[in-house]
VEXNUNU-841560 format. One record per atom (N, C-alpha, C): residue in one letter; x, y, z. Coordinates in pm, whole numbers, padded with zeros to 5 digits, always signed. Example, Ala and Ser with C-alpha at 12.3 -4.5 7.8 and 13.67 -1.06 7.14 Angstrom:
<atoms>
a+01319-00569+00780a+01230-00450+00780a+01320-00330+00780s+01285-00225+00708s+01367-00106+00714s+01290+00003+00787
</atoms>
This chain:
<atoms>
x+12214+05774+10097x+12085+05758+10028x+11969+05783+10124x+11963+05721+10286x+11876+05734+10329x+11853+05910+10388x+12023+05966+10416x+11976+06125+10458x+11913+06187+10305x+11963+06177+10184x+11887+06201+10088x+11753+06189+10067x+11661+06083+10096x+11496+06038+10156x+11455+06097+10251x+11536+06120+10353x+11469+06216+10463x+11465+06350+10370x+11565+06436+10318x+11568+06514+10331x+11445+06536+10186x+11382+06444+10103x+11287+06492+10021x+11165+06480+10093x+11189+06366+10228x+11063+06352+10259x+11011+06483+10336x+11130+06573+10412x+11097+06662+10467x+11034+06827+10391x+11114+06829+10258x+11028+06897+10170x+10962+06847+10124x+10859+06728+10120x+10729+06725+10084x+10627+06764+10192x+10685+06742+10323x+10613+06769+10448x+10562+06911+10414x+10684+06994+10404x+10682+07142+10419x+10547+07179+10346x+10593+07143+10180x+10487+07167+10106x+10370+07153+10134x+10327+07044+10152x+10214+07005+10211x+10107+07028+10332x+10233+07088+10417x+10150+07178+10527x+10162+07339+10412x+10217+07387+10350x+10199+07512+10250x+10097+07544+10172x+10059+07388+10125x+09889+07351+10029x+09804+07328+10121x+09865+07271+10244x+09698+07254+10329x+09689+07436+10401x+09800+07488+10405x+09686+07657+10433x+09650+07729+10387x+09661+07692+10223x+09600+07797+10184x+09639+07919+10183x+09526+07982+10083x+09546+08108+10052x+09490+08209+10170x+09544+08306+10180x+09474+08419+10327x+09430+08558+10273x+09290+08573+10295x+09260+08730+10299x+09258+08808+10383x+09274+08923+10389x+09305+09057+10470x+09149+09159+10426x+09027+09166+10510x+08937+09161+10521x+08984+09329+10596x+09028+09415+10552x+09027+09558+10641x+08920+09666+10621x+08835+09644+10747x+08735+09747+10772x+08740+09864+10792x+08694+09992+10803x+08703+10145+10827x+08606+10145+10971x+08536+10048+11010x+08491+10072+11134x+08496+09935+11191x+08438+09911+11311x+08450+09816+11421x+08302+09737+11390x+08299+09577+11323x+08190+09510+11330x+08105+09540+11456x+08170+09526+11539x+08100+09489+11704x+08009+09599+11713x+08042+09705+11672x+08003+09855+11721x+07913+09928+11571x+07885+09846+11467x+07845+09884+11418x+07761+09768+11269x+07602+09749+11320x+07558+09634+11206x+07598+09635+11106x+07627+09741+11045x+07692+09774+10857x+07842+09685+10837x+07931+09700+10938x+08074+09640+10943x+08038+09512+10982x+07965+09510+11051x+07911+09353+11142x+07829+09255+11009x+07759+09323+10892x+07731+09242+10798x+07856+09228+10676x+07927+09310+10644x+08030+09314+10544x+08085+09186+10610x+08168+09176+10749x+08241+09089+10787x+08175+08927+10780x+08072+08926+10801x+07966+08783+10812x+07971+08767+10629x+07973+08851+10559x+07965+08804+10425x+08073+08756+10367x+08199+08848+10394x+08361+08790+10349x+08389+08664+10432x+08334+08662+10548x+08377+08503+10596x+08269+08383+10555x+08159+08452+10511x+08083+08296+10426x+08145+08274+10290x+08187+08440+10273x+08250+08346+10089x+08384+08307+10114x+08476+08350+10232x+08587+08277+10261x+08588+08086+10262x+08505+08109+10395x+08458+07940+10389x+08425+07859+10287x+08297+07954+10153x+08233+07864+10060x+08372+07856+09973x+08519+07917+09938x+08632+07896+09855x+08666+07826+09902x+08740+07799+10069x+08793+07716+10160x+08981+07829+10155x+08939+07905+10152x+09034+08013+10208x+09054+08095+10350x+09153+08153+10419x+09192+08176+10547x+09109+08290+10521x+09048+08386+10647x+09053+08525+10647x+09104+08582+10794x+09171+08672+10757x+09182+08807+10899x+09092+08890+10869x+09003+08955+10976x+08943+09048+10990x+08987+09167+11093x+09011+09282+11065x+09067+09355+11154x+08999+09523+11069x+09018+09609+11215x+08957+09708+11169x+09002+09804+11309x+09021+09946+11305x+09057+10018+11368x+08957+10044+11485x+09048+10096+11567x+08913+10141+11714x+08764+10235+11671x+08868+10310+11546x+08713+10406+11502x+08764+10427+11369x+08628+10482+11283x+08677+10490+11155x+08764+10614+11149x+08790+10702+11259x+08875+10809+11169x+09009+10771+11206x+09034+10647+11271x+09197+10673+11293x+09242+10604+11204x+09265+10631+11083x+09433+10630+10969x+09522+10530+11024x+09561+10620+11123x+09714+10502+11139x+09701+10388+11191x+09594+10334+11251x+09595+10205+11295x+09548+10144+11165x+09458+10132+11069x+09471+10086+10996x+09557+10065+10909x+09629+10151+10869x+09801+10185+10767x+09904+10042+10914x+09912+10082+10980x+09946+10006+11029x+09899+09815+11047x+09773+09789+11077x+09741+09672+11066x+09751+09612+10921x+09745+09710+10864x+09795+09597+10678x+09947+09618+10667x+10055+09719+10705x+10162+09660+10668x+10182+09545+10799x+10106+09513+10894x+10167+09411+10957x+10127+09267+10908x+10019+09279+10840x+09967+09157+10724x+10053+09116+10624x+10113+09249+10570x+10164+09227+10458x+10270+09122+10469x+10324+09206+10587x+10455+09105+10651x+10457+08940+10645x+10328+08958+10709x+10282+08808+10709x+10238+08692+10562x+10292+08765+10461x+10266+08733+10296x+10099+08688+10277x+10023+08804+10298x+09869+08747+10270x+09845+08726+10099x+09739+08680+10084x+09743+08673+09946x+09660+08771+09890x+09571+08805+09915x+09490+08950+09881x+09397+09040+10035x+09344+09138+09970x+09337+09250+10073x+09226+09288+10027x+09148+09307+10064x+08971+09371+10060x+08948+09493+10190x+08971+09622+10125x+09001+09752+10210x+08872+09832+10150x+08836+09914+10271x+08748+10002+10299x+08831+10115+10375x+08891+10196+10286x+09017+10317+10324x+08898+10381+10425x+08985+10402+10537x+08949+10468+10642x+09000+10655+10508x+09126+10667+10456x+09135+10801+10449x+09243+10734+10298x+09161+10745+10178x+09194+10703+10036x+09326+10764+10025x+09350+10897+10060x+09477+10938+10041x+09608+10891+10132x+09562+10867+10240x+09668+10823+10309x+09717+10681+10355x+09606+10629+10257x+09642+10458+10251x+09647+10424+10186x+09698+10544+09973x+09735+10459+09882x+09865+10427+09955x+10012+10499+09966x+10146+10380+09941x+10108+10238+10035x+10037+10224+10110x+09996+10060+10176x+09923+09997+10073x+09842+10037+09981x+09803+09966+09883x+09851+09915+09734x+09985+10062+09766x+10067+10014+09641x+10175+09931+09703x+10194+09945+09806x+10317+09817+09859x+10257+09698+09865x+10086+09661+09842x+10014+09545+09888x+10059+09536+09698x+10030+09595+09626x+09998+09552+09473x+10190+09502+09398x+10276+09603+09472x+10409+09619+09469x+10414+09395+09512x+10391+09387+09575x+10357+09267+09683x+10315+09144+09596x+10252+09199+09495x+10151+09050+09441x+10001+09060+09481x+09983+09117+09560x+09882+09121+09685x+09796+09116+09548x+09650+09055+09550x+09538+09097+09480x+09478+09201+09546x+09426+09315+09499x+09335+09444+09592x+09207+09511+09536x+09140+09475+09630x+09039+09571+09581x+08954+09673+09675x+08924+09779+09646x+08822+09860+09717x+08655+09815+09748x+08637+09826+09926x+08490+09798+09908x+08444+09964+10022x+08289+09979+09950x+08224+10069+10065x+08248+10224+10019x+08430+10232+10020x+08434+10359+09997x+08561+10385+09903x+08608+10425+09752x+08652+10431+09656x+08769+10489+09682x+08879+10409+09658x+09014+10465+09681x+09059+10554+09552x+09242+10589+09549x+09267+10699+09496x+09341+10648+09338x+09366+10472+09435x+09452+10404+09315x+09423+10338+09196x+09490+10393+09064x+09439+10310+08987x+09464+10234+08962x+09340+10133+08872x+09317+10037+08825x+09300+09952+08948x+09252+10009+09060x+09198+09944+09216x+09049+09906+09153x+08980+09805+09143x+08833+09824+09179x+08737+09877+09330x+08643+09933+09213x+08597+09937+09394x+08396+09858+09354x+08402+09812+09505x+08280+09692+09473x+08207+09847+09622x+08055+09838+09591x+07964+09924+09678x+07861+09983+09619x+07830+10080+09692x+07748+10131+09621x+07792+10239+09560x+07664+10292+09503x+07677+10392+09399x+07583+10533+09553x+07728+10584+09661x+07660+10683+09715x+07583+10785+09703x+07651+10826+09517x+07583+10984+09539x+07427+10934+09436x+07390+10823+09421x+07282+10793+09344x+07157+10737+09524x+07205+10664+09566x+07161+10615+09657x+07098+10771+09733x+07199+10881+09800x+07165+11023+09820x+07049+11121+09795x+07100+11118+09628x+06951+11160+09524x+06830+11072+09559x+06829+10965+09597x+06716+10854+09602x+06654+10865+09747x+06751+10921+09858x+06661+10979+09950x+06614+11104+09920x+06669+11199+09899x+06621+11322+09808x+06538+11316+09775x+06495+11248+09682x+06366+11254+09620x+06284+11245+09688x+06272+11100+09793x+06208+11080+09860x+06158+11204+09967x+06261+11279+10055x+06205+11392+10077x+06134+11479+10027x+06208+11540+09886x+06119+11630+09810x+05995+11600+09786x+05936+11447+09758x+05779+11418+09768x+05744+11376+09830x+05748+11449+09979x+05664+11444+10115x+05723+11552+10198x+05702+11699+10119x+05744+11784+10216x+05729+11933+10106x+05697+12053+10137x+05659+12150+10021x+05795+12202+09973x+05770+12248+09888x+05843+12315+09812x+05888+12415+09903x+06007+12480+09874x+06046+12586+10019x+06081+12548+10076x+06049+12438+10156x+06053+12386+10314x+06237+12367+10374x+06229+12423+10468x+06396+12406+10522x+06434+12269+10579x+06520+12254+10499x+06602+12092+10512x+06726+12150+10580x+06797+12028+10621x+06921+12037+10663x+07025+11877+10648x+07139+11885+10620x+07257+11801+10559x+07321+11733+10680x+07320+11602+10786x+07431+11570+10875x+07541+11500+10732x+07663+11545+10784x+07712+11455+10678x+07825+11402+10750x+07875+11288+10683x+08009+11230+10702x+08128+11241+10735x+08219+11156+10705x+08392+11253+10737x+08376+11258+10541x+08378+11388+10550x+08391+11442+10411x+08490+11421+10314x+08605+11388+10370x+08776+11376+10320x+08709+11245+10209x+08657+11160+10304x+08624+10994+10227x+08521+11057+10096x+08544+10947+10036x+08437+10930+09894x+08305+10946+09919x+08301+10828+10016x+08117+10797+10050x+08076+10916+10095x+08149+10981+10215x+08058+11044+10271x+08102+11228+10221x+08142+11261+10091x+08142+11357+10016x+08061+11336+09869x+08029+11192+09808x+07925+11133+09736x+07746+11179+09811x+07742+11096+09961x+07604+11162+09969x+07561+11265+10040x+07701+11376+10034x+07678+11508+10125x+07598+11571+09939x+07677+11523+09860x+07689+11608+09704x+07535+11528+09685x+07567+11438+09640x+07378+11369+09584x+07290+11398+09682x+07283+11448+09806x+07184+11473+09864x+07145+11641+09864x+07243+11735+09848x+07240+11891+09850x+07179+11875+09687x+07258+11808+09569x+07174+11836+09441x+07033+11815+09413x+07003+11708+09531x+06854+11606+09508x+06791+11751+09576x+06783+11766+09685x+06735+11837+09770x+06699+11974+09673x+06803+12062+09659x+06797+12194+09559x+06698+12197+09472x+06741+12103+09387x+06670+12070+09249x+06512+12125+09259x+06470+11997+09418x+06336+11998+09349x+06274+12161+09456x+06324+12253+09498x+06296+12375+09523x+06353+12370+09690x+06385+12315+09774x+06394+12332+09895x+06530+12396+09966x+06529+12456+10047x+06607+12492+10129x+06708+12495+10244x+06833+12382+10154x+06925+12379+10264x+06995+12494+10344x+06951+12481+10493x+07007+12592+10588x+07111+12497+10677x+07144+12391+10670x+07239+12370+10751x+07317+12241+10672x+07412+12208+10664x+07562+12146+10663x+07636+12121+10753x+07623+12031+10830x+07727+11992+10886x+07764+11824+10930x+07868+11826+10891x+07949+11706+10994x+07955+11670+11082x+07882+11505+11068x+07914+11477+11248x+07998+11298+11251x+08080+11303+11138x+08189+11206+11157x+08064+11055+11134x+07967+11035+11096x+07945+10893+11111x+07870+10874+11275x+07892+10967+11360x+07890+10913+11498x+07765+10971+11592x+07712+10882+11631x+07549+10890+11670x+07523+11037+11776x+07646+11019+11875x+07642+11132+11973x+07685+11314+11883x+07799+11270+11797x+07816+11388+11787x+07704+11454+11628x+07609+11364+11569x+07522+11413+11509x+07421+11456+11581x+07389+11384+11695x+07306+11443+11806x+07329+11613+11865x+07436+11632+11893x+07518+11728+11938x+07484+11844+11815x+07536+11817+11651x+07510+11870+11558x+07358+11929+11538x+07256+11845+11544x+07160+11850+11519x+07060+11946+11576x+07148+11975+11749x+07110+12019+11845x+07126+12174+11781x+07235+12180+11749x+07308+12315+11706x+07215+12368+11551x+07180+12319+11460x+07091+12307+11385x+06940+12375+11435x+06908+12275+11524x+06763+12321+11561x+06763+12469+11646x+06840+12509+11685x+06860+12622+11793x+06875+12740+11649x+06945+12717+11553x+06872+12823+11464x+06800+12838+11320x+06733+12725+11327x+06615+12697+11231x+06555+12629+11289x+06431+12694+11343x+06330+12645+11443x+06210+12609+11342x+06202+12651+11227x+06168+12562+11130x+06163+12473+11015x+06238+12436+11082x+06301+12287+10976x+06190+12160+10981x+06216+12172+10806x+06093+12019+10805x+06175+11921+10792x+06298+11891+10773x+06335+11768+10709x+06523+11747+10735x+06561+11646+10759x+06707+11606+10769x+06735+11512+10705x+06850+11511+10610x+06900+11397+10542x+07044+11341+10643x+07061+11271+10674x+07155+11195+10789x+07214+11086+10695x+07360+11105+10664x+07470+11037+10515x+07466+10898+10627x+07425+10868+10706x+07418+10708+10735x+07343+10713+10906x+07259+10556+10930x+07213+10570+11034x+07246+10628+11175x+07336+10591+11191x+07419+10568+11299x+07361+10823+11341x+07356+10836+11262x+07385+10972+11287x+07179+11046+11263x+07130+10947+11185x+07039+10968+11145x+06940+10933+11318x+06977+10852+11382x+06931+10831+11526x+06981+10935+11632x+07084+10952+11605x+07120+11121+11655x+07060+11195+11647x+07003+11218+11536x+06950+11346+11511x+06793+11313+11565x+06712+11180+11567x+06588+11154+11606x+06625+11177+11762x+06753+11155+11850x+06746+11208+12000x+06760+11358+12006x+06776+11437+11947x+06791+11552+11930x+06655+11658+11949x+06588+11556+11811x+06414+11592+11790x+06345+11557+11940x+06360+11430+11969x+06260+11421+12063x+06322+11486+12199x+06480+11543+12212x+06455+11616+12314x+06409+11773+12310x+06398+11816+12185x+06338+11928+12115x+06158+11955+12145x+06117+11826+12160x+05996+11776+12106x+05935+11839+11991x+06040+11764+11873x+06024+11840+11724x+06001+11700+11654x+06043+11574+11706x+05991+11465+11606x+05878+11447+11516x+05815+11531+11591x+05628+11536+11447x+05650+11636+11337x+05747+11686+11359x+05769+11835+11289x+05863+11797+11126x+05989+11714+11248x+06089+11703+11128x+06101+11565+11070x+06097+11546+10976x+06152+11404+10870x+06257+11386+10894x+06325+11243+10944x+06452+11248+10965x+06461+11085+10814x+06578+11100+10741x+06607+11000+10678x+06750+10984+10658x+06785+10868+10693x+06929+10773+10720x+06941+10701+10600x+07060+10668+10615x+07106+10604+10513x+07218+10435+10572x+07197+10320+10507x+07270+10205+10524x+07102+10080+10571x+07019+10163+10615x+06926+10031+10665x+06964+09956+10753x+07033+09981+10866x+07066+09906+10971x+06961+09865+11037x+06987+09750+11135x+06813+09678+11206x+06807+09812+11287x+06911+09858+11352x+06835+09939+11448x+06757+10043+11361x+06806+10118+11255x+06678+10190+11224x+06575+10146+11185x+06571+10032+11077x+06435+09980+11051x+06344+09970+11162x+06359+09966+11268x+06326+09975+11453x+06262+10105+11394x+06378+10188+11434x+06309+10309+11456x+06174+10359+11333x+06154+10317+11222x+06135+10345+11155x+05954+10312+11172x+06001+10164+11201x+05862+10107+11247x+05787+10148+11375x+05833+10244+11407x+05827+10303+11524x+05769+10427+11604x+05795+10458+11405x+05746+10600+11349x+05814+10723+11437x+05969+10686+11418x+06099+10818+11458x+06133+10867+11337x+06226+10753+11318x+06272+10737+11159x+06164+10765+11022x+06211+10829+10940x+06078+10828+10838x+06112+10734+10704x+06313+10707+10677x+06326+10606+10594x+06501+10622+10547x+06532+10540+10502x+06678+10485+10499x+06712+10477+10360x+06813+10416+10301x+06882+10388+10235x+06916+10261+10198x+06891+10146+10163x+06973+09997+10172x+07108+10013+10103x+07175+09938+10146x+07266+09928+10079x+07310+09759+10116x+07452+09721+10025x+07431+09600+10056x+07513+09531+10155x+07607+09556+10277x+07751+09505+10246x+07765+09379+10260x+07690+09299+10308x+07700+09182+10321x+07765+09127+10153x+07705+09181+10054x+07795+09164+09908x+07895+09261+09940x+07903+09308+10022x+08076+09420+09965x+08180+09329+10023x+08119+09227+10076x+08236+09117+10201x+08231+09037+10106x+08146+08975+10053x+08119+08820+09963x+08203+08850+09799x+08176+09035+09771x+08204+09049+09632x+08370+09037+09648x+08402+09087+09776x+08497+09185+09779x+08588+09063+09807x+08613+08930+09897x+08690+08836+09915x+08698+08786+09748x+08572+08738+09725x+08590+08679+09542x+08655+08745+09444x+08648+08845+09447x+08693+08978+09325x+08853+08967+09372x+08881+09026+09511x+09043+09003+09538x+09117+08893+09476x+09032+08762+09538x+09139+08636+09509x+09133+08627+09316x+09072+08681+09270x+09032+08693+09079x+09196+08769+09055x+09185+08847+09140x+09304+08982+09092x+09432+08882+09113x+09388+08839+09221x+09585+08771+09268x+09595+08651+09160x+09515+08620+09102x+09515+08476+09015x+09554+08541+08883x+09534+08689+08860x+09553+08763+08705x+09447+08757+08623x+09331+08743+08723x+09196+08784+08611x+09124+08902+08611x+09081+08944+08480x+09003+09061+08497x+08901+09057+08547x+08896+09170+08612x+08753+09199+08682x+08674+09346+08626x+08550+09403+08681x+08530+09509+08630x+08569+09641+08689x+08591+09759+08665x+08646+09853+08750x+08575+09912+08829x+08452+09882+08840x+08375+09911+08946x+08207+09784+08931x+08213+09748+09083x+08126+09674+09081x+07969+09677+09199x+07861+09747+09155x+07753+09843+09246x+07703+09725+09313x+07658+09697+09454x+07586+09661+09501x+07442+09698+09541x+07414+09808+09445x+07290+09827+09472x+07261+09934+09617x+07096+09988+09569x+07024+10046+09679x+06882+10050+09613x+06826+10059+09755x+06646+10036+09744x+06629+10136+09889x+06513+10212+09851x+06497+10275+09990x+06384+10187+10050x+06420+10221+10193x+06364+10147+10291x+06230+10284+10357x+06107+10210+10325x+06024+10308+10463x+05980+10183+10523x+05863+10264+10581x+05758+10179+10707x+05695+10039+10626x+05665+10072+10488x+05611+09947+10388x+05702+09847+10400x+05849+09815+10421x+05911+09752+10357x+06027+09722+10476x+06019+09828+10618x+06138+09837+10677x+06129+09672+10780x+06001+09603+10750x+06023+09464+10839x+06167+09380+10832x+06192+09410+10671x+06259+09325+10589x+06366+09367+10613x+06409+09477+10709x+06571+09482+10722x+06607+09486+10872x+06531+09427+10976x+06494+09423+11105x+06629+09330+11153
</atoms>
């Protein structure tokens, strides 16, 4: 009788350390918080709404956004670990659905934040890129003539986001009469939009204007100008509203940004997951919004 009492008392123990940990999210980024304010606010938001549930989180994210396999890799090593849902920002949508169908295969709750995967009935919580795009667009087109030669830094193109505001920014741009002479890719990454930009200016020596698919590249291209000494010449506008550009902006380098939100793509994106793993509906896509940022308004994202 008494090994019988031990042995219930010891599965109540078990249990009980099982209910005191809780449920765990898998918080997987496409870039490095540390190295970048946009990842650095998503992550501060999934761990306040972690805390305000009273749920575990991992945060993990690859050395850079283009390497694939470390991320494919850091979620099946989660998985292993039986997490309870997964809040992903696909470094490369195609090559990290079967990890998302082995997470769903799993139980896993899943959802997409930032940038729109391939799988269905995945939500994806972010923005709306190629609207946000058009919305700098515009903004160029009314402060710059008709005619005037623009030029495109864009993204890793493969991804959603950054083939959303290569597309909403070439349609915005066209539309209202202007002249894209250059396209190109510079991965997200400050040096090699710099590099790009360089290559740009060497053969359109008159260019009024650059649309830059996120800051980080959009400051590239302002070191580019001022080693040109073309900054009075050309409009440079970024996209995400990071403090450092609102800096630049106020600074009068930068001429204006993009907001976007992620600090909700962390907060939506932990809440919305743990909804899925519980078997509730959610919506199939959920916008966090954009507001453009200039010199009027850029205090507010400092």
């Amino acid at each position: 009788m008494k090994l019988k009492l031990l042995g219930l008392a010891s599965a109540l123990a078990i249990l009980a350390a099982s209910a005191a940990h809780g449920e765990t999210v898998l918080l997987s980024m496409k870039g490095p918080g540390a190295g970048n304010p946009f990842w650095a606010a998503a992550e501060a938001g999934a761990r306040e709404k972690a805390a305000e549930l009273g749920v575990d989180i991992v945060v993990l994210s690859p050395p850079t956004e283009s390497d694939v396999q470390s991320q494919i890799a850091q979620v099946e090593d989660q998985l292993v670990k039986n997490i309870d849902a997964l809040v992903i920002a696909p470094t490369d949508p195609n090559a990290v659905s079967p990890i998302v169908q082995q997470a769903i295969a799993d139980g896993v709750g899943v959802v997409f934040i930032d940038t729109k995967g391939i799988d269905e009935g995945v939500t994806f919580i972010g923005t709306d890129n190629e609207a946000g795009a058009a919305l700098a667009a515009e903004f160029i087109c009314g402060n710059i003539e008709a005619g005037s030669d623009v030029a495109i830094l864009q993204g890793i193109i493969t991804q959603s986001t950054g083939k959303a505001r290569a597309d909403g920014s070439k349609m915005g741009l066209e539309a209202c009469g202007l002249n894209v002479v250059a396209e190109q890719p510079a991965e997200w990454d400050t040096a090699k939009a710099q590099a790009a930009m360089e290559n740009i200016l060497t053969g359109n020596p008159g260019l009024k204007a650059v649309f830059a698919s996120n800051d980080n590249m959009a400051l590239g291209a302002v070191e580019a100008l001022k080693s040109a000494d073309m900054l009075e010449q050309v409009m440079v506008v970024g996209f995400d509203a990071n403090p450092n550009a609102a800096d630049s902006i106020l600074a009068d380098e930068m001429t204006a940004t993009v907001a976007q939100n992620p600090g909700n793509m962390g907060r939506f994106g932990v809440e919305n997951a743990l909804k899925v793993k519980k078997g509730e509906a959610i919506p199939a896509v959920i916008d966090t919004g954009t507001v453009l940022v200039t010199k009027e308004n850029a205090a507010d994202f400092q």
